[in-house]
N, C-alpha and C positions, 0 to 999 in steps of 0.2 A: 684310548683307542677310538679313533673314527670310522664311520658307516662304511665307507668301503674296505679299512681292515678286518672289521668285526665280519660282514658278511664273507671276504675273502677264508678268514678263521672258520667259520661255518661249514663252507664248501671243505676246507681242509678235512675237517671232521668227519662230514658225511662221505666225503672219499677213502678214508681210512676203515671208516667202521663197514660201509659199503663192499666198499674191493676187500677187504680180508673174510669178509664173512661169506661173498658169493665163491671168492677163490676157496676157502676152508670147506667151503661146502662140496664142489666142483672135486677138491681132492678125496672127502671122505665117499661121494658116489662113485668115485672111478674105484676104493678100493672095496667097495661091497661089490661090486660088479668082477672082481679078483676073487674075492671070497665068494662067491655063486659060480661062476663061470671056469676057472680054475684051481682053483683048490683040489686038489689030491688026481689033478688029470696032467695028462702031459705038455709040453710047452706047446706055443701054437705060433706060428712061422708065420711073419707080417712079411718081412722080408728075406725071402729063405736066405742064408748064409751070412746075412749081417744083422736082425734086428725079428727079435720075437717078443711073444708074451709069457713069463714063466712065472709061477708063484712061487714068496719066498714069504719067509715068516722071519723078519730082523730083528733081533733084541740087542741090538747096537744101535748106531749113530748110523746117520748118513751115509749110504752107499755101504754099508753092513761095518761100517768102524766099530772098535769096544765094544764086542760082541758080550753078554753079559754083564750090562753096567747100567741095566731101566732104571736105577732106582738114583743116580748119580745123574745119570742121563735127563731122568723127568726130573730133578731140580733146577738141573742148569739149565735144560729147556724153558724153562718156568722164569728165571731172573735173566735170560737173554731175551726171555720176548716183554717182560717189566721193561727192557734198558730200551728196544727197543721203539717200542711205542713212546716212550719218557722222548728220546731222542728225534722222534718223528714229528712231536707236538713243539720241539727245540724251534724247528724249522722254519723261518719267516714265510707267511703263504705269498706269496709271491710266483706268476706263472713262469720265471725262472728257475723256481727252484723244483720244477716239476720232475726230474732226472731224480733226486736227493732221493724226495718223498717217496716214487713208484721203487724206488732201490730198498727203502726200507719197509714199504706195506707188503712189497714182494717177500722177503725174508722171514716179515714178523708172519703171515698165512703160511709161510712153508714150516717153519718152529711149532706153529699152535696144531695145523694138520698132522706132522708126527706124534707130536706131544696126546693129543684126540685117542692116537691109536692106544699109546703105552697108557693112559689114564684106561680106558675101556677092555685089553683085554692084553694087556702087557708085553707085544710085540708092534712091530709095523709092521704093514702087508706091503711088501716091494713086490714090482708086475713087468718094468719095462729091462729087458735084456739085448744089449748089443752085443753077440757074441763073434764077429767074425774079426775080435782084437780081445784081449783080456778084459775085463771091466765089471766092477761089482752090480749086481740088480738094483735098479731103486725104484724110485715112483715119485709123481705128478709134485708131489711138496718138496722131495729131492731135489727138483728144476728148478721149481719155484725159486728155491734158496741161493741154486748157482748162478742162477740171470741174475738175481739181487743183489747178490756178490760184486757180480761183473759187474754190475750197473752203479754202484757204491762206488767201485774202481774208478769208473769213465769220468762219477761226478768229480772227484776227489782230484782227476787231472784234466778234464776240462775246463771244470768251474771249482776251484778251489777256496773262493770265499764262500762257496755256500757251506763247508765243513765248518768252516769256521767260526759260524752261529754255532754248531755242537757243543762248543769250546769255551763261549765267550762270558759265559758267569768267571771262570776262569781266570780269564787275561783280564777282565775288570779288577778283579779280586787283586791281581797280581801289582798292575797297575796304578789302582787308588794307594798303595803302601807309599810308592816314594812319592806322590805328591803330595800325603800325608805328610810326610816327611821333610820335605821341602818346604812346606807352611810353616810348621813348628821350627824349624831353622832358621826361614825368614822372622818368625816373631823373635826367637832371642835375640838375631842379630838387629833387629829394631830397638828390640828393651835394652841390649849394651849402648846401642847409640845415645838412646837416650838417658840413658845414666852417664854415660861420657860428657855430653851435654850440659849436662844437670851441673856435676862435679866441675866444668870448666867457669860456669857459669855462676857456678860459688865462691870455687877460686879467685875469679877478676872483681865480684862484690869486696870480698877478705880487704883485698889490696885497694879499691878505691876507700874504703873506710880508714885502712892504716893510714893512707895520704892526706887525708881530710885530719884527720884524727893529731 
């Protein structure tokens, strides 16, 4: 690795560890300020008839999914932000592939922020409500995850080779087989030749000796 990848790798690093920790942070104060501020009072009207503050206590998923399932939930929480981070390190640092990265540091701070809640007191505090359409309550690491989402989507059909480092232990793997394969087939067909060779070779000795002979 050379000086400018090694340091590019660095920056990658510091931006990962950086953005997830001040985002993670950014979402556990918005929900203590849930828990002080609202908790057991009535919702509070940002935007009368489409957009308030309302306290909810989730012991689901995301936007209130699998409501009683923390214990399933904080696992997979827990080996979706492993895969993530794994897959985020995948990534060539490169200032192209700035889309990839911010899709998955976004994701992996919105995982660890809920995950925070269910480890400490075995709910999420959800706070933001659009009610002037149906829509479940969530909060600040709920966003997080859906811009990530989206943002994963845009890479995946903008720039499609950059998924494609995700992948590529893979298609290596897949690849080195037949040209394995192709080698060892090249040597037999070398070693018949030359046993063909050999045998022709002995053959036309046989016969000048019978003649001389």
């Amino acid at each position: 690795m050379d000086t400018d990848m090694r340091t590019r790798r660095i920056l990658q690093i510091v931006f990962f560890v950086v953005g997830a920790a001040l985002l993670t942070i950014a979402d556990y104060e918005i929900k203590q300020w849930a828990l002080r501020s609202l908790q057991g009072k009535p919702a509070v009207d940002v935007l009368p008839g489409v957009f308030r503050f309302s306290y909810v206590e989730n012991r689901g998923a995301a936007f209130g999914i699998f409501q009683g399932k923390s214990l399933i939930l904080g696992i997979f929480s827990v080996i979706v932000g492993l895969l993530i981070a794994y897959l985020y390190f995948k990534v060539t640092p490169e200032p192209k592939n700035w889309l990839l990265e911010l899709s998955l540091l976004l994701i992996f701070a919105g995982a660890a922020g809920n995950q925070i809640d269910r480890l400490r007191q075995g709910f999420v505090v959800d706070m933001f409500e659009f009610y002037w359409f149906t829509f479940p309550v969530f909060n600040f690491a709920d966003t997080l995850i859906t811009i990530g989402a989206i943002l994963f989507g845009l890479s995946a059909i903008l720039r499609p080779k950059a998924l494609d480092q995700l992948f590529e232990g893979r298609k290596k793997d897949t690849q080195t087989e037949p040209a394995g394969q192709d080698i060892a087939i090249g040597q037999d067909n070398t070693a018949g030749q030359n046993i063909a060779v050999d045998q022709d070779n002995t053959t036309g000795q046989d016969e000048k000796d019978n003649e001389n002979g």
